[in-house]
C-alpha positions as CSV (number, residue, x, y, z in Angstrom):
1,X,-31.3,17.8,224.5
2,X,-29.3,18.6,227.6
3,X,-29.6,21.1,230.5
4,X,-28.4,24.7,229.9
5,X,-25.3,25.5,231.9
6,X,-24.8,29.2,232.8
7,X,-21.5,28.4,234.2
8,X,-20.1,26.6,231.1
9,X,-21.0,29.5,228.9
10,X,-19.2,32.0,231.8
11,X,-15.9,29.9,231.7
12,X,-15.9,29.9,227.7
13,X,-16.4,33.8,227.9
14,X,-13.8,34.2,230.6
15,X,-11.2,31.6,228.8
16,X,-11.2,34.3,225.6
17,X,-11.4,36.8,227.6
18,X,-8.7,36.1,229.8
19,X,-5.5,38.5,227.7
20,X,-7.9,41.3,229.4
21,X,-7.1,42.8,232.6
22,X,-10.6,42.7,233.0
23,X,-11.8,39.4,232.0
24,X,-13.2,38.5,235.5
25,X,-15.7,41.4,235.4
26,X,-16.6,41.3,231.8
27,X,-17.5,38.1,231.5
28,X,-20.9,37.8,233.8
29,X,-22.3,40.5,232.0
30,X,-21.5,39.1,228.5
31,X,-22.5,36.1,229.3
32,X,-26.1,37.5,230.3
33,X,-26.0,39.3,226.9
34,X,-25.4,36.4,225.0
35,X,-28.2,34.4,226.9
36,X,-30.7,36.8,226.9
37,X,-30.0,37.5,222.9
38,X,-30.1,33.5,222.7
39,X,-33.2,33.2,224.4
40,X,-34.9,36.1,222.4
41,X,-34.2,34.2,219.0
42,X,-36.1,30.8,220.3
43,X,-38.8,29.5,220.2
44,X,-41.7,30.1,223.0
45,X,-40.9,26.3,224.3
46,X,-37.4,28.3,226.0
47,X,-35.0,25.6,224.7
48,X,-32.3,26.7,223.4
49,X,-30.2,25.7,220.1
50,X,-26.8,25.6,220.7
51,X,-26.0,26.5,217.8
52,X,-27.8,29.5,217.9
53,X,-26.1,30.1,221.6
54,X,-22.3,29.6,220.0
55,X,-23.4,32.1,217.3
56,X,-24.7,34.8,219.7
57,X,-22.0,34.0,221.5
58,X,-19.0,34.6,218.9
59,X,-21.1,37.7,217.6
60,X,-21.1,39.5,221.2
61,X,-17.5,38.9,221.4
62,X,-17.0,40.2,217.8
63,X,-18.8,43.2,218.8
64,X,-16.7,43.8,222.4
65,X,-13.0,42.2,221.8
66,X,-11.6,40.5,217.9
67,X,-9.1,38.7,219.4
68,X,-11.6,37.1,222.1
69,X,-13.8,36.5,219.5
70,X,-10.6,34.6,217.9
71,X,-10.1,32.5,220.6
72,X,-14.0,31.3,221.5
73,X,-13.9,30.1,218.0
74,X,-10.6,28.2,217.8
75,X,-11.3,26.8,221.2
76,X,-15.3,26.5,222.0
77,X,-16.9,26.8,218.3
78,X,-15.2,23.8,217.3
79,X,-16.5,21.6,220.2
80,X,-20.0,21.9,219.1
């Protein structure tokens, strides 16, 4: 178990975000998404399974931008 880092989720966000001219103001607020959907499926104890953060994670992405979501898993799915 580790210590959740906001900021690492925000640079994986803006990383496949970043073919968008709007990456830098897109990527706080999905980033919150993902976090508060992560934290909605866990348990009361707040951790956090990182699995279950990466797949909330490529799922939002799916949902806003395909070739985002293409990039977060090449590049941040596989480091998990």
């Amino acid at each position: 178990m580790e210590p959740f880092e906001r900021d690492r989720l925000l640079t994986s966000i803006y990383d496949s975000c970043k073919h968008r001219p709007d990456a830098a103001q897109v990527a706080g607020p999905l980033s919150d998404t993902i976090i508060q959907k992560a934290l909605t499926g866990s348990p009361a104890n707040g951790v956090i399974d990182i699995s279950l953060l990466i797949s909330e994670a490529h799922q939002a992405l799916l949902r806003f931008d395909n070739h985002a979501a293409n990039h977060y898993e090449a590049y941040f799915m596989k480091r998990a």
